[in-house]
LUMGU-444508 format. One record per residue (C-alpha): residue number from 1; chain; x, y, z. Coordinates in Angstrom, 3 decimals. Example, Ala and Ser with C-alpha at 12.3 -4.5 7.8 and 13.67 -1.06 7.14 Angstrom:
<1 'A' <12.300 -4.500 7.800>>
<2 'A' <13.670 -1.060 7.140>>
//
This chain:
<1 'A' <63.255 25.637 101.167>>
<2 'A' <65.966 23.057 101.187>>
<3 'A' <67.590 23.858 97.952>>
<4 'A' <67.116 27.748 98.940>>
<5 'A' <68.853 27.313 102.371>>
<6 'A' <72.004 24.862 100.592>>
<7 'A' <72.442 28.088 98.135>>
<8 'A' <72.234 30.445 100.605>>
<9 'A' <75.290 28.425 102.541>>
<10 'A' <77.011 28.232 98.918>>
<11 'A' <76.829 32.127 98.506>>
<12 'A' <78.607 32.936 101.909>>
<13 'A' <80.991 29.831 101.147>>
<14 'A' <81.415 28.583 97.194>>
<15 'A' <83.559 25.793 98.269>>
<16 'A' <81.276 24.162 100.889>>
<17 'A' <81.424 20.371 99.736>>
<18 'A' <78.497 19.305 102.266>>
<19 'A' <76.148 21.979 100.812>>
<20 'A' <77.048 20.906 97.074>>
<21 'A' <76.564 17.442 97.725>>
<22 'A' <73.186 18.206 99.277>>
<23 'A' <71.994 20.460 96.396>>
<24 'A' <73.308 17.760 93.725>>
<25 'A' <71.337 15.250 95.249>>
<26 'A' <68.109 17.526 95.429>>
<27 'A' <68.723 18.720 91.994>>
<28 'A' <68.380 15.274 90.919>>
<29 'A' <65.329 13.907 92.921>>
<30 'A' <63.363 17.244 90.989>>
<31 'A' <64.964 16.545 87.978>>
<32 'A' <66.869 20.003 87.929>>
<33 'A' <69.219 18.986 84.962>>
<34 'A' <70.835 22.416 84.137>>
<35 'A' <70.886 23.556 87.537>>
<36 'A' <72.352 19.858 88.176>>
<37 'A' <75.177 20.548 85.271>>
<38 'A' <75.918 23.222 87.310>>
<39 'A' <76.609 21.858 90.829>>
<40 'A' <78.659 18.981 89.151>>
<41 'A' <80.565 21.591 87.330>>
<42 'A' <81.634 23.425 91.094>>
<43 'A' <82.144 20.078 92.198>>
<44 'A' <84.817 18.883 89.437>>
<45 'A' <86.517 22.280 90.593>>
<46 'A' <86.977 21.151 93.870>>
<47 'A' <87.157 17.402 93.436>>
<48 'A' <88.439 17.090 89.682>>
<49 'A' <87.572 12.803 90.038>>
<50 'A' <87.112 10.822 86.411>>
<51 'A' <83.488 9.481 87.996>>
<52 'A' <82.138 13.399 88.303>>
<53 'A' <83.133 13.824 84.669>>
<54 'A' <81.791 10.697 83.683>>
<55 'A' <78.596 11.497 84.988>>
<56 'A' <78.688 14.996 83.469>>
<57 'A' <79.392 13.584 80.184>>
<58 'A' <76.008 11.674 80.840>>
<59 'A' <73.869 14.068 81.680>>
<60 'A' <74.924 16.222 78.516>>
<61 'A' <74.402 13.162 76.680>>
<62 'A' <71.033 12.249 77.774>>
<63 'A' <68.902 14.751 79.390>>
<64 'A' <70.505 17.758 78.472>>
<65 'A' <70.819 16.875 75.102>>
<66 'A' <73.989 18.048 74.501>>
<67 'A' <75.870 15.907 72.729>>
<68 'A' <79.072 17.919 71.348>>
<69 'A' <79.656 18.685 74.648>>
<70 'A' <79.406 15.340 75.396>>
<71 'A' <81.850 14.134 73.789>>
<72 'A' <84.654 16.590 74.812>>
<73 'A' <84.251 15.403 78.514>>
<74 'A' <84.201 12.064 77.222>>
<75 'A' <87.351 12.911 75.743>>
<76 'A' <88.525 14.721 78.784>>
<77 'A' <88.306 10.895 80.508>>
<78 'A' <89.916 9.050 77.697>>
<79 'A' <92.699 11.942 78.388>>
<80 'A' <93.444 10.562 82.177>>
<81 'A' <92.046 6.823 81.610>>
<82 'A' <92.425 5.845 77.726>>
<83 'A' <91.017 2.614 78.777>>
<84 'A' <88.103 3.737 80.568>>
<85 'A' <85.144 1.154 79.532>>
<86 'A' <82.154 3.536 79.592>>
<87 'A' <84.069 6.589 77.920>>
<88 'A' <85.509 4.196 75.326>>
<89 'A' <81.769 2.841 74.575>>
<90 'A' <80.174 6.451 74.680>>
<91 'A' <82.280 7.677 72.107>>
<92 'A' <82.294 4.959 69.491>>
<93 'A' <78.651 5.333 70.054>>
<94 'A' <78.462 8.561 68.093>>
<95 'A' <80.643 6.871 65.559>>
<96 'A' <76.896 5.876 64.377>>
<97 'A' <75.585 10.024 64.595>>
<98 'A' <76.753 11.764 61.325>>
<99 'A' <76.908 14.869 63.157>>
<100 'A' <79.193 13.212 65.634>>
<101 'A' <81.376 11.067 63.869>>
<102 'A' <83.907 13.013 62.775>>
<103 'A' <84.592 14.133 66.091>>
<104 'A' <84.315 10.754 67.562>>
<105 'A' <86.993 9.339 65.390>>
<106 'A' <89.449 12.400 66.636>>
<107 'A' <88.751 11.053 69.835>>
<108 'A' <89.489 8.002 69.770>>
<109 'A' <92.278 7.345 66.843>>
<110 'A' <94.705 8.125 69.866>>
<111 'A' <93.514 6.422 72.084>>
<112 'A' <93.473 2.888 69.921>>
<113 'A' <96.825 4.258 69.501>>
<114 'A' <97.822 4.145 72.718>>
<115 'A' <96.268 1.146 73.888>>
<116 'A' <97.619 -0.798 70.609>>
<117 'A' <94.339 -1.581 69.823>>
<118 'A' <95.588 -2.168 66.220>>
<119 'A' <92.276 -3.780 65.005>>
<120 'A' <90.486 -1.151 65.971>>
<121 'A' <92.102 1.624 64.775>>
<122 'A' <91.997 0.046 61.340>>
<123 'A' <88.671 -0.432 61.434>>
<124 'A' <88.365 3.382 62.453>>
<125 'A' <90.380 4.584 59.192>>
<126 'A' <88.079 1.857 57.116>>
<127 'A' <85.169 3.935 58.569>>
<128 'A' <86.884 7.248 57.738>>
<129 'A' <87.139 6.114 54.058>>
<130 'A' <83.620 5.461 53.307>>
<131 'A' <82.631 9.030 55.533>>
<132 'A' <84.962 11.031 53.247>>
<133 'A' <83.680 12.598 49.763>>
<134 'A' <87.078 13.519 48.622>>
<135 'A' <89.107 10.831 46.947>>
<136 'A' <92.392 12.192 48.073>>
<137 'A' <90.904 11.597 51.744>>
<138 'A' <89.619 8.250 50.865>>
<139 'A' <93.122 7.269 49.574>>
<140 'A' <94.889 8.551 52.448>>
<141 'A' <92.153 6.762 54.905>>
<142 'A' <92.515 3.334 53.020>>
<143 'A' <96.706 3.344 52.584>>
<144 'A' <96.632 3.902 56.474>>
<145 'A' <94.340 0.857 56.781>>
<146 'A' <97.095 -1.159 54.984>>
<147 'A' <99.901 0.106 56.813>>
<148 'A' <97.896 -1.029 60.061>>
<149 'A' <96.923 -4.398 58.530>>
<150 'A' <100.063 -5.016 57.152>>
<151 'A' <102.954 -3.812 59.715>>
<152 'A' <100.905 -4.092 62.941>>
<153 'A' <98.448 -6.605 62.576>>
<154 'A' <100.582 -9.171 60.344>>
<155 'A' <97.508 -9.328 58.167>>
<156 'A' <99.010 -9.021 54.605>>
<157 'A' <95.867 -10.011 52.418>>
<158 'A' <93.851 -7.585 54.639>>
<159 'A' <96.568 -5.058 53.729>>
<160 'A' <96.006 -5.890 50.315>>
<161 'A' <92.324 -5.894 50.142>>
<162 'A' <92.463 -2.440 51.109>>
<163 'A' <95.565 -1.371 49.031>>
<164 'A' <92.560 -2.029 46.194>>
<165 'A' <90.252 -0.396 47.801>>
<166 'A' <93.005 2.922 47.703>>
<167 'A' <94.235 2.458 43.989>>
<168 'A' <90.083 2.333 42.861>>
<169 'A' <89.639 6.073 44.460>>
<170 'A' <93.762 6.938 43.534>>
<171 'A' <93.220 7.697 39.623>>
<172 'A' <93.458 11.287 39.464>>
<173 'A' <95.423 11.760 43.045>>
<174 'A' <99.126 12.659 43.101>>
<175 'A' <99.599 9.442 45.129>>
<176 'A' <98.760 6.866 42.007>>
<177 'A' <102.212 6.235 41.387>>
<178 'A' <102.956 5.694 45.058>>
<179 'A' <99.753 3.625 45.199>>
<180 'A' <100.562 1.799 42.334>>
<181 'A' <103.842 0.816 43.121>>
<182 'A' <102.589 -0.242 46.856>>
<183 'A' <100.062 -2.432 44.788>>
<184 'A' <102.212 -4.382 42.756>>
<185 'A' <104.353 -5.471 45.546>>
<186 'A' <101.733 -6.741 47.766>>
<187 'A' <100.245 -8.563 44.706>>
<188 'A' <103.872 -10.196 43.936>>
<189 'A' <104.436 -10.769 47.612>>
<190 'A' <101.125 -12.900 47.652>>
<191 'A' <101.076 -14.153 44.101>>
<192 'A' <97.958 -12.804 43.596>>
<193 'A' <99.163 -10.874 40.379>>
<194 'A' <95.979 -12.327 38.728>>
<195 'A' <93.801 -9.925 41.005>>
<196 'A' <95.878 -6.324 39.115>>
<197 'A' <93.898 -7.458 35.696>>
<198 'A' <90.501 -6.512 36.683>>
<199 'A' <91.508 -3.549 39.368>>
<200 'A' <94.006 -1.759 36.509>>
<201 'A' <91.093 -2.489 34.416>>
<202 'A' <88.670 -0.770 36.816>>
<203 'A' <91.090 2.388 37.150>>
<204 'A' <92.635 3.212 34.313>>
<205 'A' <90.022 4.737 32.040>>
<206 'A' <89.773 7.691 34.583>>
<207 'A' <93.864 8.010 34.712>>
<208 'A' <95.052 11.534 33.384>>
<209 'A' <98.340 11.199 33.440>>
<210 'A' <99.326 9.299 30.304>>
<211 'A' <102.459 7.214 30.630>>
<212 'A' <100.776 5.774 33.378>>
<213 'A' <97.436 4.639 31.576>>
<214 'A' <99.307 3.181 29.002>>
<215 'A' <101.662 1.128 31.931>>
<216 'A' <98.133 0.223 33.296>>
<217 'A' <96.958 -0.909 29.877>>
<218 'A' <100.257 -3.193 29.107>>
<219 'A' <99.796 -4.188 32.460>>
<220 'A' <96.311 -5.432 31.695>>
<221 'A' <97.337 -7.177 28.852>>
<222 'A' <100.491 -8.748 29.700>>
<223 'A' <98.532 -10.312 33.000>>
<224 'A' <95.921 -11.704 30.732>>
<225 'A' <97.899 -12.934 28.624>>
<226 'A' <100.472 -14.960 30.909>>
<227 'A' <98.356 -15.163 34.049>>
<228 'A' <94.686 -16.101 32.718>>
<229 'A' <96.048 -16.976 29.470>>
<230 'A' <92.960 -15.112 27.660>>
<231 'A' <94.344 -13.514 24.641>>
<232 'A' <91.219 -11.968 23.196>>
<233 'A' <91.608 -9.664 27.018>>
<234 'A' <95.003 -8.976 25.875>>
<235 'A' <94.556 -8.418 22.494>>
<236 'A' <91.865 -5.663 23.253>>
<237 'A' <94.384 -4.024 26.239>>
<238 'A' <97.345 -4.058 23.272>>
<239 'A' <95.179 -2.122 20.506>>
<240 'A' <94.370 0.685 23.291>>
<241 'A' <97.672 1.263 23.907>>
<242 'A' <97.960 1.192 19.826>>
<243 'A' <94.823 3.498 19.709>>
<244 'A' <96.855 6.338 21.581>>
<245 'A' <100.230 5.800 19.990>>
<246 'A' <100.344 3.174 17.270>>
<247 'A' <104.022 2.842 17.114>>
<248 'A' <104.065 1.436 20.646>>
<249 'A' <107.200 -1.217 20.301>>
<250 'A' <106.018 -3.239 22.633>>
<251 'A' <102.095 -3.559 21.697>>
<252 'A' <103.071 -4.295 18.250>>
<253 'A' <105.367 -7.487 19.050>>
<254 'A' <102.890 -8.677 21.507>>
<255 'A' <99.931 -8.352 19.000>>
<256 'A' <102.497 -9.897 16.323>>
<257 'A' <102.964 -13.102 18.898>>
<258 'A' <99.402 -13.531 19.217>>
<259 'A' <97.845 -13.146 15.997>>
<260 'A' <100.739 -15.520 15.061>>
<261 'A' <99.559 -18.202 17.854>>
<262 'A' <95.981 -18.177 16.978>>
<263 'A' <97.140 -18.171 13.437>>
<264 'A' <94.715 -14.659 12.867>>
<265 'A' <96.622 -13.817 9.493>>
<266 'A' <94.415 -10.355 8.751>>
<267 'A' <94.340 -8.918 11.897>>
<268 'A' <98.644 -10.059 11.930>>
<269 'A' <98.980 -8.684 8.656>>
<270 'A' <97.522 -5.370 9.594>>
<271 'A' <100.305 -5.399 12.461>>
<272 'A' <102.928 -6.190 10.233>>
<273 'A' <101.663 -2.806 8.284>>
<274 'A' <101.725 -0.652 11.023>>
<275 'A' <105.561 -2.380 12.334>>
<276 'A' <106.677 -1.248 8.651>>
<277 'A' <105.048 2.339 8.669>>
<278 'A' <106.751 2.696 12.167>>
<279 'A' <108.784 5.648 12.594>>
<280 'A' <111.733 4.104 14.692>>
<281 'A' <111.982 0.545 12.054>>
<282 'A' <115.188 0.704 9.931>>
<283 'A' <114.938 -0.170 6.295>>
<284 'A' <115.469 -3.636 7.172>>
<285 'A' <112.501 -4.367 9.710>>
<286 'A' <110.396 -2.214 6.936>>
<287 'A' <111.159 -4.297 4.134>>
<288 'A' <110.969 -7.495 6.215>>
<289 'A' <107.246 -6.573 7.052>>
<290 'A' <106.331 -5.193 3.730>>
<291 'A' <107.241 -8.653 2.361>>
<292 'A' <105.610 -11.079 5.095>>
<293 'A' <102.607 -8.700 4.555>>
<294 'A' <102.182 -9.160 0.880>>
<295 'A' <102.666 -12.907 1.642>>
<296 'A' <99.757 -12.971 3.684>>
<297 'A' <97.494 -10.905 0.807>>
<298 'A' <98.363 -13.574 -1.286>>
<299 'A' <96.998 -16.493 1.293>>
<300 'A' <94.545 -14.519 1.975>>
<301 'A' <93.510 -14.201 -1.543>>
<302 'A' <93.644 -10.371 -1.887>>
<303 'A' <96.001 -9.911 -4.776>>
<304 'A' <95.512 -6.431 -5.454>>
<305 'A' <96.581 -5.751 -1.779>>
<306 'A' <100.024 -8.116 -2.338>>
<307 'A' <100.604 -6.161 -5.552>>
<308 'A' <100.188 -2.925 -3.867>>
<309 'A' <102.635 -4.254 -0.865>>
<310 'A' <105.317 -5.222 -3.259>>
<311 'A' <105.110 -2.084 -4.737>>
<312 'A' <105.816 -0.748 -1.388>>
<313 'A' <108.760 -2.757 -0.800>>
<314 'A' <110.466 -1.472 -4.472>>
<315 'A' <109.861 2.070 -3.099>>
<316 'A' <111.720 1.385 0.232>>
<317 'A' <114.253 -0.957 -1.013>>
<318 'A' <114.466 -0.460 -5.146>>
<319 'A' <118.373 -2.519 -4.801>>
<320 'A' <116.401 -5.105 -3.453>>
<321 'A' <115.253 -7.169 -6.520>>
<322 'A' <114.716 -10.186 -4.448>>
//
C-alpha cells in the first residue's frame, strides 16, 4: 500500500524528491532491484550526485547482474572524479573478467593518464600485450610499455626488458626495423649488448624480409664473437649468412680470422675456395687464395687436391709462373 500510494504521488508529480526517496528506500527493504534501478535512475535526473551513480553502478554490478552496464557508470564517475577510490577499484576489478577486460582497460588508460599514474598505466599496456592474439597489437602494447618505463618512469632496464619482449612478437611486423633500431640503442645505452645474441637468435629464423635476417645473423655472430668470445656461436651465425649468399664479404673474412685463430686449416681452406670463386675478387685476391689453398692441401696431406689448386691458379693467372 505504501509503495502503491508513493507511485500514485509520482504519477501526478514525476519530480517529487520526498516520494522517490520513500519508494527507493522501500524498494530496497523488499529487495525490488529493477524497480530500485529505476527510482535511482529518476533520481540521478533530478540530483545528478557521483554517490547515486556509484550506487547504481553497484547494483548493476551485483544484484542485477549487469556488468557492461556496470562499467559505463563506473566510467561515467571516473569522468567527474578520475580519482574516485571505489570506481577506480571496480573497474580494474573486471581487468580479471575476459569479457570485461577490454573494456576495463578503455576505461581506465585515461584515467592513469590523467592522474600520472605512470606505473600503472604500464602495467595496463603489459596486460594488453599478453590479452592480444595479434602480434602487431602485442608489439604496439609492449613499445608503449617502454616508452612509459623509459621516459616517464626513469626505468631504463624496465624499458628494455620490454623492448625484448616487442622485438620477440616484431618478426614479420612492419615495425622490425623501428623495433630493431630502438633495441640496439637501449642495449648500447646499458651495455648490455651481450643480451641481442640470444634475442636476434630467438627472432630471426621467422624474419621475411631478407637484408634484415642476414643483419640479425652478422649481428649474432659478431656479438659472440667479441662479446662472449665463443667462436664455434659465431662460426655457425657466419656460414648462415654464407648458406643464403656465399659471397657475403664480410662472412668470409670473419670465417677466414677464425679458422686462422683456432688454426682449423680445412674448414679455412674451404673459405679460401669460396673467397677465390667470389664474383667481386680481382685476379689478384683469386690467385692469392688459390695459392694459400693449395698450400694447405699440401699440409694437409691431400696432394691431388694441391695439384688440382695449382692447376687452378695457371688457368687464372697463366703469366704467373711463380
Amino acid at each position: 500500500e505504501a509503495i502503491a500510494a508513493h507511485l500514485e504521488i509520482l504519477d501526478r508529480d514525476s519530480g517529487d524528491r520526498r516520494a522517490l526517496d520513500e519508494l527507493g528506500r522501500l524498494y530496497r527493504e523488499a529487495g525490488r532491484h529493477a524497480d530500485l534501478l529505476d527510482v535511482l535512475e529518476r533520481q540521478a535526473q533530478l540530483d545528478a550526485s557521483i554517490e547515486r551513480h556509484v550506487e547504481i553502478a553497484r547494483l548493476l554490478s551485483g544484484p542485477l547482474g549487469r556488468p557492461t552496464e556496470a562499467l559505463e557508470r563506473w566510467s561515467s564517475v571516473l569522468a567527474s572524479e578520475p580519482e574516485h577510490p571505489i570506481a577506480i577499484a571496480a573497474v580494474e576489478a573486471a581487468l580479471g573478467d575476459s569479457d570485461l577486460r577490454v573494456t576495463a582497460a578503455g576505461i581506465l588508460r585515461p584515467v592513469y593518464d590523467a592522474t600520472a599514474q605512470y606505473g600503472q598505466l604500464a602495467q595496463l599496456s603489459l596486460r594488453a600485450a599478453d590479452w592480444a592474439d595479434d602480434p602487431g597489437e602485442k608489439v604496439r602494447a609492449y613499445r608503449e610499455v617502454v616508452r612509459l618505463r623509459e621516459y616517464r618512469l626513469g626505468d631504463k632496464p624496465g624499458a628494455f626488458d620490454a623492448q625484448l619482449l616487442a622485438l620477440s612478437h616484431a618478426a614479420t611486423e612492419p615495425e622490425l626495423a623501428q623495433v630493431l633500431g630502438e633495441t640496439e640503442r637501449l642495449a648500447g645505452e646499458l651495455g648490455r649488448e651481450a643480451d641481442l645474441i640470444d634475442a636476434y637468435r630467438a627472432v630471426a629464423p621467422n624474419v621475411l624480409d631478407a637484408e634484415i635476417q642476414r643483419r640479425l645473423y652478422l649481428d649474432v655472430a659478431d656479438l659472440s664473437r667479441a662479446v662472449r668470445k665463443d667462436l664455434v656461436l659465431a662460426g655457425e651465425y657466419y656460414q648462415k649468412v654464407l648458406d643464403s649468399q656465399p659471397d657475403d664479404r664480410r662472412a668470409l673474412v670473419a670465417l677466414e680470422s677464425i679458422y686462422r685463430d683456432t688454426n682449423d686449416d680445412e674448414r679455412l681452406t674451404e673459405i679460401l675456395l669460396r673467397q677465390a670463386d667470389s664474383p667481386n675478387a680481382d685476379v689478384d685476391e683469386r690467385v692469392g687464395a688459390l695459392v694459400e689453398a693449395a698450400g694447405l692441401y699440401v699440409t694437409l696431406h691431400r696432394h691431388d687436391d694441391a695439384i688440382a689448386t695449382w692447376e687452378q691458379v695457371l688457368a687464372t693467372a697463366p703469366e704467373r709462373r711463380d
